[in-house]
C-alpha positions in Angstrom: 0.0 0.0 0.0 1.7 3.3 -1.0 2.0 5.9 1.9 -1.1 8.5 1.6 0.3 12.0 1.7 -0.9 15.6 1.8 0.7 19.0 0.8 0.3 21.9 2.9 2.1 25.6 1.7 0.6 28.3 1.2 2.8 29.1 -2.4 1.5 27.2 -5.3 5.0 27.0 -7.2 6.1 24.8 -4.0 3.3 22.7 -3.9 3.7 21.9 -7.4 7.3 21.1 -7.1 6.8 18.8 -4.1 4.0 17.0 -6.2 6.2 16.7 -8.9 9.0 15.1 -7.1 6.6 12.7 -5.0 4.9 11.5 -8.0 8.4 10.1 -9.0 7.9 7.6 -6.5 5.8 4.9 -6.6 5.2 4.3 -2.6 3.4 7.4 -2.3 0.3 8.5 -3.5 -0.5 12.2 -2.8 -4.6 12.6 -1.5 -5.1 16.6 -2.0 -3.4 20.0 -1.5 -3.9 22.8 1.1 -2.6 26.0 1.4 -3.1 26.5 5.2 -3.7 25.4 8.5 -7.7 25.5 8.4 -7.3 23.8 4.9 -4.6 21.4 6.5 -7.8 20.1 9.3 -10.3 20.0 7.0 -8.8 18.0 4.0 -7.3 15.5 7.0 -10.9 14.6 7.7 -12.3 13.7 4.2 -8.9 12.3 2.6 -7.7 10.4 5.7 -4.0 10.8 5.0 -0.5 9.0 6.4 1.5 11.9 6.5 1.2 15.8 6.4 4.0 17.9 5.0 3.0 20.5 7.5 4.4 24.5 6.4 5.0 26.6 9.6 3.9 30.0 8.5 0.6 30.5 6.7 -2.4 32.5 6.4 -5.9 32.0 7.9 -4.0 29.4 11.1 -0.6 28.2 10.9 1.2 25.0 10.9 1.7 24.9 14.4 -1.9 25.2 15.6 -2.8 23.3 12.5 -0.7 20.8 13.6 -1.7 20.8 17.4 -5.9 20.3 16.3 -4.7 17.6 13.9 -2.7 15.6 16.4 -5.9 16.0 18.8 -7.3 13.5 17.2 -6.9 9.3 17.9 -6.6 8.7 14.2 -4.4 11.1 13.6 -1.5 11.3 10.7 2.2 11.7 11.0 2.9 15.2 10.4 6.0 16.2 8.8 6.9 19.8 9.0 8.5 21.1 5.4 9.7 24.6 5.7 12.3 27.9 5.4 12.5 28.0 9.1 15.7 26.4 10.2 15.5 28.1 13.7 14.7 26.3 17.2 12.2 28.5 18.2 10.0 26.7 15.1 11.0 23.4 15.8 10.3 23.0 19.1 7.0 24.9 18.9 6.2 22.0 16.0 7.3 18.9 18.2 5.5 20.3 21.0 2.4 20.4 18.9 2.8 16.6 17.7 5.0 16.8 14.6 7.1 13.6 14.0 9.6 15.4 12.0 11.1 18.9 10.7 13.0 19.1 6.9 14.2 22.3 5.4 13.2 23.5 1.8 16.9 23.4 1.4 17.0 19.5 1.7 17.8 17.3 -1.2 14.4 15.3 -2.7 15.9 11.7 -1.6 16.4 13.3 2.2 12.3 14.5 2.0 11.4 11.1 0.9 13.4 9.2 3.6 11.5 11.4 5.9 8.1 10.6 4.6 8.8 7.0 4.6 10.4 6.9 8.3 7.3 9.3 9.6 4.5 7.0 8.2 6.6 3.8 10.3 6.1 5.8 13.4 9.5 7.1 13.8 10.8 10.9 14.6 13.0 12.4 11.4 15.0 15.3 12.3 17.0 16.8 9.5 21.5 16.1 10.5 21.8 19.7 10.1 19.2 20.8 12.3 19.8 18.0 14.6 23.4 18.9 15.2 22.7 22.7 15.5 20.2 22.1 18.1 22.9 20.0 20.0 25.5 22.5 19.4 23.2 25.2 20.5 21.8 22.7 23.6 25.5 22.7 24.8 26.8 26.1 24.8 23.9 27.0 26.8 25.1 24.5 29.1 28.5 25.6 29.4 27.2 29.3 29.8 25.0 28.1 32.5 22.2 29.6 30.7 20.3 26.4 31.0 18.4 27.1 33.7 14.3 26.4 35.0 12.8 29.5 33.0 10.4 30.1 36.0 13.6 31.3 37.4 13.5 34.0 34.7 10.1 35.5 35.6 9.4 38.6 37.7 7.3 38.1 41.0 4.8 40.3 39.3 4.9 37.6 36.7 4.7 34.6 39.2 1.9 36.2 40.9 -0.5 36.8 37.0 1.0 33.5 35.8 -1.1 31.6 39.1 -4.1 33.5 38.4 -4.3 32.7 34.7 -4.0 29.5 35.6 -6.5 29.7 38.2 -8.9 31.1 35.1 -9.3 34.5 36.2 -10.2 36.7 33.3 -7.5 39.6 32.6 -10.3 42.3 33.7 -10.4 40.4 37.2 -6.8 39.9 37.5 -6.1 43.7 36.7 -8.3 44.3 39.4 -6.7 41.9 42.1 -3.1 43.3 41.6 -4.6 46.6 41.2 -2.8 47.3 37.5 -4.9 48.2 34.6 -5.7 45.4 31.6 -3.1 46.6 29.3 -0.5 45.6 31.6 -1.8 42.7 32.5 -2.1 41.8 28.8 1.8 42.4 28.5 2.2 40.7 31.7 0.5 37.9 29.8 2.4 37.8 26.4 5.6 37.8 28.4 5.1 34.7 30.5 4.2 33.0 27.9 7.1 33.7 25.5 9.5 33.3 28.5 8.3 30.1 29.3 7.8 29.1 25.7 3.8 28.1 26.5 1.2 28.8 23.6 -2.0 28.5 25.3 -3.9 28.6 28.3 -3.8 24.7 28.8 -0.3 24.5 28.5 0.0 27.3 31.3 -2.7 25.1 33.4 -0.3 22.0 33.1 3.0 23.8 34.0 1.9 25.1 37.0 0.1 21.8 38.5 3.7 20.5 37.2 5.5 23.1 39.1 3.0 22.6 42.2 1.9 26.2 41.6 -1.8 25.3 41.7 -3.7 22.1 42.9 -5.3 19.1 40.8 -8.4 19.8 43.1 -8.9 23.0 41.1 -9.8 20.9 38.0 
């Protein structure tokens, strides 16, 4: 049975040549096309695919929350990102959200379909390249002792939002608590959850039961 596949990007000329080369080899039949994330969900339902060649960055929802909805699912496909990105910010954002692999446009055509083919077993496919960057990157930050808990690197202003956000309170009643206006504790918001590298409120939720911030009996 050849591996099912569909095409996410949101540029034509790049879905064409991916097509193109995939055709070229007979254990893969490519289902559809999408050109983003909404398009990514919606064609997963009806053409029931093996693997997603996921782009990051797209219009109407991106390849990471595409990716996350997609992956909520128990009969859920492999996703393979496929993009320009190369940096770790990207790649950890797609693992996170339940990507198997991540392959630069830069990669040669036999390296993509290697990929595909070790996705659709099951397996994780990380690009050499990116692999040993991340590593490289992984140990400097070691050595520089920069590799810390990044709850260390909140304020107490921070600590204190970051518990009630988690605790559901609405920014109006948290602004109100604190006594700072909404604006700020919007900021307050956007910063926690770049520093701690969260993208929604249920990934907030888990890291503070994991960091004993706020009780199971809360939920």
């Amino acid at each position: 049975m050849p591996i099912k596949v569909l095409i996410i990007d949101d540029h034509a000329v790049v879905r064409a040549g991916i097509r193109m080369l995939l055709e070229s080899d007979p254990s893969i039949e490519i289902v559809g096309e999408g050109e983003n994330g909404q398009e990514a969900i919606n064609l997963t339902k009806t053409l029931t695919p093996d693997v997603v060649l996921m782009d990051v960055t797209m219009p109407v929802l991106d390849g990471v929350e595409a990716t996350r909805q997609i992956k909520a699912s128990a009969e859920a496909p492999a996703i393979l990102t496929l993009t320009i990105h190369e940096g770790s910010d990207y790649f950890f954002q797609m693992l996170q959200a339940g990507a198997s692999g991540y392959v630069p446009k830069r990669a040669a055509p036999e390296e993509l379909l290697r990929a595909i083919q070790v996705v659709a077993a099951g397996n994780v496919f990380l690009e050499p390249e990116i692999a040993k960057s991340l590593v490289a990157d992984y140990l400097v930050r070691v050595r520089e002792g920069s590799e810390r808990d990044s709850y260390d690197g909140l304020t107490d202003r921070e600590r204190e939002i970051l518990v009630l956000i988690a605790e559901d309170e609405t920014n109006q009643a948290i602004a109100n608590q604190p006594g700072i206006s909404v604006k700020t504790v919007e900021r307050h918001r956007e910063n926690i959850m770049n520093k701690l590298n969260l993208h929604t409120r249920t990934e907030l939720v888990k890291y503070a039961i994991r960091k004993g911030l706020i009780s199971l009996d809360d939920y």
